[in-house]
N, C-alpha and C positions, 0 to 999 in steps of 0.2 A: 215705512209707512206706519203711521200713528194707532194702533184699534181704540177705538172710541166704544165705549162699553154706555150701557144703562136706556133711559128710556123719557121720549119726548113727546109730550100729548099735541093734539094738531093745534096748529097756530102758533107754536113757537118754534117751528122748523129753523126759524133765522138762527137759534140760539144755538142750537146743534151744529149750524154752519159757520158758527162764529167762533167758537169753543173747538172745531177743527181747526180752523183759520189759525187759532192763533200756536199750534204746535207747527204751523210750517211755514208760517209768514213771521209771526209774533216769539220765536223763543220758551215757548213752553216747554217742561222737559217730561215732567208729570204733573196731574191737575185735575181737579173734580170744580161742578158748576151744579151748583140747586135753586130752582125757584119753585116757588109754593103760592099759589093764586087761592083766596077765600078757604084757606085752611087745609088745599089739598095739594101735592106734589107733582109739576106741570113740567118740569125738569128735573132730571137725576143725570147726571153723566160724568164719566169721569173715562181716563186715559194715560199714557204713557206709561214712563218710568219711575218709580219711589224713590231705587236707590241706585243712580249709575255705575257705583263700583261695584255691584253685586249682579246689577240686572233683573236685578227685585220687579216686579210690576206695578203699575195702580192700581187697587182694586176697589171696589165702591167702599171698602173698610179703610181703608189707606188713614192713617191720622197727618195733621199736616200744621206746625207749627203756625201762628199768623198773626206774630207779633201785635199790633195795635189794635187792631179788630179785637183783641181781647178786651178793651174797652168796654164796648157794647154790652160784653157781660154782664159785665163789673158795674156799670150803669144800672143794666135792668133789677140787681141786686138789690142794692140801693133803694129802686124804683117800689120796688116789692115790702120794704120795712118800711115805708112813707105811707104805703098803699094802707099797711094794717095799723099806721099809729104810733108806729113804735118811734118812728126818727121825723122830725119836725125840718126838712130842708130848709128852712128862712131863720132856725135856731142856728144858736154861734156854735162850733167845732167847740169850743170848751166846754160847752155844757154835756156831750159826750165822752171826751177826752181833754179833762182838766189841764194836764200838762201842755196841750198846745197853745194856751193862752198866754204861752212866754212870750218875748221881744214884741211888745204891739198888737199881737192876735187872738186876743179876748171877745173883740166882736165879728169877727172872720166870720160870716154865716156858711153851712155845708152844701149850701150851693155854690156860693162861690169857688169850694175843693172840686166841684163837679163840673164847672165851665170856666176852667184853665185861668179865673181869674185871681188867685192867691198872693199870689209873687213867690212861689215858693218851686222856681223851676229848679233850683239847684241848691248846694250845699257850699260853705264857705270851708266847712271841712270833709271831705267827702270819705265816704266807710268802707273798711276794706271788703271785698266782693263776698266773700266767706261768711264774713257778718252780717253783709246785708239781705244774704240767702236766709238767714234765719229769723228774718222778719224783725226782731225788738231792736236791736241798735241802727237801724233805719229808721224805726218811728220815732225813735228818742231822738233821734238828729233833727228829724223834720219838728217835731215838739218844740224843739230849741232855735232851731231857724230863726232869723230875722229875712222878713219879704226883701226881695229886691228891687218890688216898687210896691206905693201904698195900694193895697188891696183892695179890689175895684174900681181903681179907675183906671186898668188895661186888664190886656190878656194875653198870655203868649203859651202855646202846647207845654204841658207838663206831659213831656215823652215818656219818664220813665218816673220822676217822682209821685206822678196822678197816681198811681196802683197803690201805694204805699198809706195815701192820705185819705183815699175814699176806703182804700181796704181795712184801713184802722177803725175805721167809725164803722164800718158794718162788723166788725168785729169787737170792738167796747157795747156795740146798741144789741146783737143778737147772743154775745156770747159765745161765737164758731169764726172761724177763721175766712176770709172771702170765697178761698177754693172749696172749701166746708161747704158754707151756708147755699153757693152754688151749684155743687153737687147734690145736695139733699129739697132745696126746693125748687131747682129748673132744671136741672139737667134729668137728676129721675122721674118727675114726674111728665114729663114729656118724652122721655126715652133718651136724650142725646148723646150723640160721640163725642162730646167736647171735654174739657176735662182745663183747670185753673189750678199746678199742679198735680204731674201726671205719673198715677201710678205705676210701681215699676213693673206689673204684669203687660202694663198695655205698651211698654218701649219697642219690643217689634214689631208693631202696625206702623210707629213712626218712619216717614218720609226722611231723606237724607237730603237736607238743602242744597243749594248750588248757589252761589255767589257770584256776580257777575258785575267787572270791574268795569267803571264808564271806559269809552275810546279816550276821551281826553280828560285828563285832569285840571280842570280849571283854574284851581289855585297855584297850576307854577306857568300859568299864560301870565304874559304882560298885561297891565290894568290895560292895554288901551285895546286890546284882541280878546278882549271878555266884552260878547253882547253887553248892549248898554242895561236892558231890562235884569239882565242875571249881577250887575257888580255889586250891589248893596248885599247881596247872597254872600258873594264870593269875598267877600272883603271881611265879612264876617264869619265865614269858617277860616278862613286865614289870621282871624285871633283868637285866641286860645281862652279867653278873658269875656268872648261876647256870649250875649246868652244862646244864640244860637251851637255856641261849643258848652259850655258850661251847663245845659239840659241835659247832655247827655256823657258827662263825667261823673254824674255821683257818687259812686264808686271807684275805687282800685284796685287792680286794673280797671282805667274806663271803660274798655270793651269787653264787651260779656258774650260768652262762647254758648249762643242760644240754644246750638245743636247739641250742648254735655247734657249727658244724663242726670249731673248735677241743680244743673240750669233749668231743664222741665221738670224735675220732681219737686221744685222750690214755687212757692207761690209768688207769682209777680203778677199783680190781675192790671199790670196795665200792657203786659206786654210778654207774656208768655203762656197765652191760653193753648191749648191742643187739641186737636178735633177736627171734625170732616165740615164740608161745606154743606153738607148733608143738614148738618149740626147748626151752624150759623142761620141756615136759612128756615129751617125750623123753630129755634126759640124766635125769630122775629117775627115769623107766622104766628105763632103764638102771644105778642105782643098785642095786635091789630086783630085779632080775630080767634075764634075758637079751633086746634087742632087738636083732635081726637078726644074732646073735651076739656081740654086744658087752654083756657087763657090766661096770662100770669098779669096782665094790669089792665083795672077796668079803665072805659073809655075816658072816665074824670082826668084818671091817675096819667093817663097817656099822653093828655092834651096835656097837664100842668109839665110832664117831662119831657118832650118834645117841642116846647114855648122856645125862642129864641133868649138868649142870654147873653152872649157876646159876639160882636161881630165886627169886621175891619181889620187893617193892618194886624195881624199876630207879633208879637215881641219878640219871639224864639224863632220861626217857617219865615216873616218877612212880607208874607203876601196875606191877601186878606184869606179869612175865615171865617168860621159860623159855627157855635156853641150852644146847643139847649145844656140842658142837667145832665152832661154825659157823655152823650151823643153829639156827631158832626152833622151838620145839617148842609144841604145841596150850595154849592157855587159853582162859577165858571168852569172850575178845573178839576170838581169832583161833584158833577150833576144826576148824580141818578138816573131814577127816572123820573121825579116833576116833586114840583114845588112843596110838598108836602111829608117829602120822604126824610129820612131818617139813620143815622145808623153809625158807621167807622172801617176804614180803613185801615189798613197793615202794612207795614216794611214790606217792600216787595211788591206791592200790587193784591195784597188778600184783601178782601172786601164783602164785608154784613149789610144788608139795610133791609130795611119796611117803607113801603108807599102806602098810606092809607088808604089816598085815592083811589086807587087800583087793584085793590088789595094784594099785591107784591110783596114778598121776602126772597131776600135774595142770597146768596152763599156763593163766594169763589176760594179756592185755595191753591194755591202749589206752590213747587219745590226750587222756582228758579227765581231767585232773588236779582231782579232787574230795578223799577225803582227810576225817579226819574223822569223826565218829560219823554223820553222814549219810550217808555212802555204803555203802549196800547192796549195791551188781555183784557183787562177787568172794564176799560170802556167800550172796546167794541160788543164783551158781552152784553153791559146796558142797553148797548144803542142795540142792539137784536131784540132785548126785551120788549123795549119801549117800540120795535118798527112789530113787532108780534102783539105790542094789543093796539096798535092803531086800529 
C-alpha cells in the first residue's frame, strides 16, 4: 500500500483521490502533485518510491526529471526580457544572433523560435552528444541550418532543438546562459526546486526513472492491423527520413541517456529541466497572479504570451496542436482545465499549466515513464481539479 504524504485544503479532496488512484489503478511508482489557487498552495502531495533499486522513498523534496514541461521554463524566461525591453519578440532572430541569418533566416522573427514554427526541427548534419552537452557546436549547427519548410507557413514540435534556439537568444540578449538567467531571476526569487541544469550537490534528491515499454509495438504490425486513426503515425516512425524521426536525432547517439549525471548537469532548456512539482506549480502561480510577492509577468506581458500562434495539424506529433510564445495551449487530448489555460507537457506524462480563469497552477511529476494514449495520471488529476472547483 502506497503512503500518500503532504496536505489538501477542503474542496480538492477529489485530487487526493485521484493522485491515489493513480499508484494502483494507473501505474505510478513515485509522484508528487501541486496546485496553487490565487497564489496559495491547495495541494502538496506526494508518494511512493524515487528509486526502486534502492527503495529510496518520495519525499515532498524528491527532484524529478520532466523532460518537456521544461518548456514552460524556458518560455517564461524569455517572457521576462520582453517584459523589460530588452528582446523585441516580432524582431528577426538575427538581430540578436547575427549568425543565424544564414541559409534564408534573416527575417525569421523570435516568435516564430517560440511557437515551433521555424523549420528548424532537425539537423541535416547532426552533432555528436558530447558536443552538443556544451551548448556552442549545437548553436552553430542550428545558425547554419537550412529550414525544412519555409518559415511560417507550418509548425511542427521542435522536441529537442526548441531549448537550443530560444536558449541562444536569451543568452546573446542577457548575457547568462538559460539555466543562469533562470536560476537567478525565477527560480530564487520565488524559492523553487526546479533547476535548468542541475547542480551536482542536489543529484541525490534525484528520482530514478523507470521506463515502460508499450504491450505492442506498432511498427512491426502489418499496415492493415494498425487502427486506421494511428497509420499516418506509424508509417512515419517506421521512416527514418520523416520529421517525426528526424526531431529527435539531432545528435549522436540519437538517444540521450536523460537519467546520466551528464545529461542533468548540461543545460538543455527544452527538455531536461529538474525539480519538484512543487516547483512547476509555483512559477505558474506566479505567472497569473502574485505568490508571496513575486509575480514574474505583468497582466499585458501575459496576454501577449499566452495569444494563440499556431495551430492545426503539427508536422513532427501529426495530430493537431496549439502554440502561444512558448507555451502549449488546451486541446482535445491535452485540455486542462478550460479554455484559457496554459502551460507544457513532458515525456512520460509530467505536466505545468496556469488557468487564469480560475486562478489554477498546477504541477505533476514522477518517475514512471509511461507516455501514450494509455496513460491516464496527469488527466485524471485535471479532471479532479476541475470536478473540485465546479
Amino acid at each position: 500500500m502506497t503512503t500518500i504524504e503532504g496536505e489538501v485544503s477542503a474542496g480538492f479532496e477529489p485530487v487526493s483521490e485521484a493522485f491515489a488512484a493513480n499508484f494502483f489503478r494507473h501505474g505510478d511508482i513515485g509522484a508528487a502533485v501541486c496546485v496553487y489557487q490565487y497564489g496559495q498552495p491547495v495541494v502538496d502531495l506526494w508518494g511512493g518510491v524515487a528509486d526502486p533499486e534502492t527503495g529510496r522513498v518520495w519525499t515532498g523534496d524528491t527532484l524529478q526529471l520532466v523532460y518537456s514541461a521544461t518548456k514552460g521554463a524556458t518560455a517564461t524566461a524569455t517572457h521576462m526580457l520582453a517584459q523589460r525591453g530588452a528582446l523585441d519578440l516580432d524582431a528577426p532572430v538575427a538581430k540578436y544572433w547575427p549568425e543565424f541569418a544564414a541559409n534564408g533566416k534573416a527575417d525569421v522573427p523570435v516568435r516564430w523560435l517560440l511557437s515551433h514554427q521555424a523549420g528548424l526541427i532537425a539537423l541535416d548534419r547532426p552533432v555528436p552528444l558530447h558536443e552538443a552537452l556544451t551548448w556552442h557546436p549545437m548553436t552553430a549547427a542550428l545558425a547554419a541550418q537550412r529550414p525544412l519548410w519555409t518559415p511560417g507557413t507550418a509548425h511542427g514540435y521542435h522536441g529537442r532543438t526548441w531549448g537550443w534556439l530560444v536558449g541562444e537568444v536569451i543568452r546573446r540578449v542577457s548575457g547568462r546562459s538559460p539555466g543562469r538567467f533562470f536560476a537567478d531571476e525565477i527560480a530564487a526569487p520565488l524559492g523553487l526546486d526546479f533547476f535548468i541544469g542541475l547542480p551536482a550537490d542536489e543529484r541525490d534528491r534525484v528520482s530514478r526513472m523507470v521506463y515502460q515499454r508499450p504491450d505492442v509495438d506498432l511498427t512491426t504490425l502489418p499496415t492493415e492491423s494498425v487502427p486506421q486513426e494511428l497509420r499516418e503515425l506509424v508509417a512515419a516512425w517506421r521512416d527514418p527520413n520523416s520529421f517525426s524521426n528526424r526531431a529527435y536525432a539531432v545528435t549522436y547517439p540519437a538517444e540521450i541517456d536523460f537519467g546520466s549525471p551528464e545529461v542533468q548537469a548540461a543545460e538543455l532548456p527544452a527538455s531536461n529541466g529538474v525539480g519538484t512539482a512543487r516547483g512547476l506549480a509555483r512559477m505558474y502561480a506566479a505567472l497569473i497572479g502574485e505568490v508571496d510577492g513575486v509575480r514574474l509577468l505583468a497582466p499585458e506581458t501575459l496576454a501577449s504570451a499566452i495569444k494563440e500562434q499556431a495551430g492545426g495539424k503539427d508536422q513532427v506529433m501529426l495530430i493537431p496542436s496549439r502554440f502561444s510564445s512558448g507555451y502549449m495551449l488546451p486541446t482535445a487530448t491535452n485540455p486542462m482545465t478550460g479554455p484559457n489555460a496554459f502551460g507544457h507537457t513532458g515525456r512520460g506524462g509530467s505536466l505545468g499549466f496556469a488557468d487564469p480563469q480560475h486562478g489554477i497552477a498546477f504541477g505533476y511529476a514522477m518517475n514512471h515513464i509511461i507516455g501514450g494514449s494509455d496513460d491516464a495520471r496527469a488527466a485524471s488529476l485535471v479532471d479532479a481539479v476541475r470536478r473540485s472547483l465546479a
